[in-house]
N, C-alpha and C positions, 0 to 999 in steps of 0.2 A: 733427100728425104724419102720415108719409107713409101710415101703416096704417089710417086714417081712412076714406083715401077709395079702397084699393087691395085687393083680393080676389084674391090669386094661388093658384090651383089646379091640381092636374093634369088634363088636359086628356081621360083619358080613363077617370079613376073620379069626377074630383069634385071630391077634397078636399084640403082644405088643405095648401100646402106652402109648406118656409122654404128659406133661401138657406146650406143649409151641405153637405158630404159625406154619403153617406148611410155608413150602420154596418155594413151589408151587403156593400160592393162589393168583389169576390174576383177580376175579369177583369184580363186587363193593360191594357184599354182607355182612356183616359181615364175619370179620375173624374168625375163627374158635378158641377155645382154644384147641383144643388137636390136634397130628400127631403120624402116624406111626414110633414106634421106628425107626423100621429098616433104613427109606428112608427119612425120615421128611416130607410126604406128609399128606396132610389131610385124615381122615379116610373115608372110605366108603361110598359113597352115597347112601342113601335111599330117597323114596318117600313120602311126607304126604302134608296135602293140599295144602299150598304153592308150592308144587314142588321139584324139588330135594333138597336136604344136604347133610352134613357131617353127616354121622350116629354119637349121643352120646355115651361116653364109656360105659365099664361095668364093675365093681369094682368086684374082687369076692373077696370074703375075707377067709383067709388062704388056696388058690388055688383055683382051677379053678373047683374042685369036691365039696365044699362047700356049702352047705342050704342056704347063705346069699348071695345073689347076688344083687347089688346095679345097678341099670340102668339112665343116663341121667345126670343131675346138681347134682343129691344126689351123684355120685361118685365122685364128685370133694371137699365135704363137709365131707371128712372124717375127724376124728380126731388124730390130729398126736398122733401114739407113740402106740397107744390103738388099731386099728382093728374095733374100734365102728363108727357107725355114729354119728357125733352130733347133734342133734335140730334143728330146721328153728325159 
């Protein structure tokens, strides 16, 4: 199973997050796809030109001390079962 070898986090407290809406979000902005495992709130704000967000997660693959680390949309783009990324 893809959770084996795949450590998605938020990228700028740490921890743990899944791949669904978070239970918090009250903006008209786009809703986010990922939340904090812990709480189901959306992940971290960061700044970039528009203005604040949702920080993107961070995929590491077979832990968190791992040479492969996946940053943005390509963590969402893994391939089940395998640890690899797939294509665009």
């Amino acid at each position: 199973m893809i959770d084996e070898f795949v450590d998605v986090t938020c990228p700028e407290c740490g921890a743990q997050v899944v791949e669904r809406p978070p239970v918090n979000w009250i903006t008209p902005s786009p809703v986010p796809e990922w939340t904090h495992a812990s709480d189901g709130t959306a992940l971290c704000s960061v700044v970039d030109a528009s203005g604040y967000r949702p920080a993107d997660p961070v995929a590491h693959v077979n832990g968190p001390d791992a040479v492969l680390i996946i940053r943005g949309r390509e963590a969402a783009q893994l391939s089940p079962g395998c640890g690899w990324i797939r294509g665009r």
